[in-house]
C-alpha positions, -999 to 999 in steps of 0.1 A, spaced: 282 -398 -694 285 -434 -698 301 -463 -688 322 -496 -698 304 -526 -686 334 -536 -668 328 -504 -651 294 -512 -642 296 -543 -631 329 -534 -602 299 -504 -594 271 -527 -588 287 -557 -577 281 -583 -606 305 -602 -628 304 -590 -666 288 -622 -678 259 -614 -658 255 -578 -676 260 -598 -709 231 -623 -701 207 -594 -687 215 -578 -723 208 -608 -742 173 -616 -725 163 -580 -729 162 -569 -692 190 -544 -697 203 -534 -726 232 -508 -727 223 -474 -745 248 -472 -761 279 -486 -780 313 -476 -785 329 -474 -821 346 -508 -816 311 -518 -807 313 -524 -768 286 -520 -746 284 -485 -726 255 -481 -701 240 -442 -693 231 -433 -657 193 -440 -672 209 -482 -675 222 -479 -640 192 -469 -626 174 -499 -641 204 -521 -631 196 -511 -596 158 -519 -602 164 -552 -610 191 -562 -579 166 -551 -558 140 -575 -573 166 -600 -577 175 -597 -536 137 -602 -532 138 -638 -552 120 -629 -583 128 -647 -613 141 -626 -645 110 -628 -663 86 -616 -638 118 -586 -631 113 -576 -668 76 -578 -670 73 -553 -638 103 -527 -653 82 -527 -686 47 -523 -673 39 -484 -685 17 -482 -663 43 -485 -636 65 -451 -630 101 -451 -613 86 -441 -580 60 -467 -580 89 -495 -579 103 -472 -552 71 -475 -530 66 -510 -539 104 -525 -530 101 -505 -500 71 -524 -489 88 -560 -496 122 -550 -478 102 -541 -447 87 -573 -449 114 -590 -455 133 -574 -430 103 -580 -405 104 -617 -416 144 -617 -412 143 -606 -378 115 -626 -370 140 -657 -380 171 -642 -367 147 -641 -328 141 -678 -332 177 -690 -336 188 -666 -310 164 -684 -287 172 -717 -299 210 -708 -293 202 -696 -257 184 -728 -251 207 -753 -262 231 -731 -240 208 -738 -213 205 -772 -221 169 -773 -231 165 -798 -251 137 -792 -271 127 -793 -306 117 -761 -323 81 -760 -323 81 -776 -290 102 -743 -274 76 -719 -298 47 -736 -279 62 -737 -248 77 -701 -247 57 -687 -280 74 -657 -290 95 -648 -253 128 -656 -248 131 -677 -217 168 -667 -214 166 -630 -228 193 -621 -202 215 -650 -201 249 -637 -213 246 -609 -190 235 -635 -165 265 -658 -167 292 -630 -168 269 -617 -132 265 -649 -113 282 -679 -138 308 -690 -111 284 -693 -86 271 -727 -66 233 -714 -78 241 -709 -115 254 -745 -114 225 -755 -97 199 -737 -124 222 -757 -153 223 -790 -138 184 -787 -132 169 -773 -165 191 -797 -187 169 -825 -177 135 -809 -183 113 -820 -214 86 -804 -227 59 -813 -202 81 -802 -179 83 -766 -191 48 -765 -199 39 -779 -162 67 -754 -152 51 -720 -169 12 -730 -161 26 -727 -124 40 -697 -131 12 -683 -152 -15 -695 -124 7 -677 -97 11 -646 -118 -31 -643 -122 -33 -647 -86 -9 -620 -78 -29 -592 -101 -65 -605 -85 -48 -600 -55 -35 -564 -63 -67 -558 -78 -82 -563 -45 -62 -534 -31 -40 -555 -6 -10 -538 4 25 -551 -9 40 -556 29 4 -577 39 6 -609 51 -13 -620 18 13 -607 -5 44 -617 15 27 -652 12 27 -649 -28 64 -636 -25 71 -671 -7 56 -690 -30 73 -672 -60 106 -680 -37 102 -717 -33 86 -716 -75 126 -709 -77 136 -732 -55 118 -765 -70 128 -753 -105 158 -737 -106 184 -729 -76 183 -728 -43 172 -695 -39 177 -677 -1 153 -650 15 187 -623 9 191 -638 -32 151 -638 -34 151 -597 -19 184 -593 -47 155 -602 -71 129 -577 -62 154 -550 -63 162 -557 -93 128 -559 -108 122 -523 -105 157 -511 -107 161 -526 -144 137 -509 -166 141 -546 -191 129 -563 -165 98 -540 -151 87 -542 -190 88 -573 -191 71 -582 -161 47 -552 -162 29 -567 -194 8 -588 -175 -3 -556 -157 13 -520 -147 25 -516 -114 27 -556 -109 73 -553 -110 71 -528 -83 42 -545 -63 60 -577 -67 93 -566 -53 82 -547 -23 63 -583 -15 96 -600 -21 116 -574 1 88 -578 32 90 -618 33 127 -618 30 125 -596 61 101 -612 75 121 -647 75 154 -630 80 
């Protein structure tokens, strides 16, 4: 069976004169011809045709496209294995890029106002607003949400570095301090919760003993956030929020 190049081209999403040039460079000429003397292309040309799109998507040049189809050395499969590896990177790369402007959307919602490879060496690779849509549509009419906006849009980069160290230094003394087998509901640990509270506070919103005990729940009832928070060590989400819940009561 074989094919106009009209055909071919509505099939593989080219224009006609593209088919023409590919012919006239020698990257894919048709099989055969018709007895007016119009190109027709066999399954054997649309596989090839597909071969070089996928090249083509990848950014390589014409030249280099024919030079790969017409290595011998090179079977069908091969090309297979080999486009597969540079889609997954490219796809890896993709979402790589598609992460950092999510980010920089989020924070330019936020209003931080920093430049790109200040917020990748501030945040690196987390997203310091990963739930923020679902955050806004939960608590975006409220007195503290306006409070948390006003706040952040002011901060510059020392601030958020200054900002995470704090958070970071508080987060090391909370493991050595689990590590030491303390109990959650000990006087030590409801001390850390406080500090965590009022961390919130001078950052952020005015955050109450009843919103901070809201917090801890939530830490182990969302599984997104007990992953997130257990990376800096198992357990710490749930140890955490039982600290949060005892100080709450404690003050309340």
């Amino acid at each position: 069976m074989s094919y106009s190049v009209g055909h071919v081209a509505g099939l593989a999403g080219v224009t006609v004169r593209t088919l023409h040039h590919y012919d006239e460079i020698g990257l894919l000429a048709p099989s055969e011809r018709s007895h007016a003397g119009h190109r027709r292309y066999s399954d054997e040309d649309l596989d090839r045709l597909q071969q070089i799109l996928f090249y083509r998507e990848l950014g390589f040049p014409l030249d280099e496209v024919k030079v790969l189809l017409d290595d011998p050395g090179v079977d069908p499969q091969e090309h297979l294995r080999r486009q597969h590896e540079l889609l997954s990177g490219r796809i890896e790369q993709l979402q790589k890029m598609a992460t950092a402007v999510e980010q920089a959307m989020e924070a330019k919602k936020m209003g931080i106002n920093l430049t790109p490879e200040e917020r990748f060496e501030v945040f690196g690779e987390h997203d310091p607003e990963q739930y923020e849509e679902e955050a806004e549509q939960r608590w975006g009419g409220t007195d503290a949400w306006a409070e948390s906006k006003r706040k952040t849009a002011s901060y510059t980069k020392e601030d958020w570095l200054r900002i995470k160290a704090e958070a970071d230094e508080w987060t090391q003394r909370m493991i050595a301090l689990i590590d030491s087998g303390a109990d959650p509901e000990s006087e030590a640990a409801m001390d850390m919760a406080e500090e965590h509270r009022l961390q919130i506070c001078r950052y952020h919103y005015t955050c109450t003993h009843e919103i901070h005990s809201c917090l801890g729940e939530m830490f182990v009832a969302d599984e997104r956030f007990t992953n997130n928070i257990d990376k800096a060590k198992p357990g710490l989400a749930a140890y955490m929020s039982k600290a949060m819940i005892a100080n709450a009561l404690r003050h309340m």
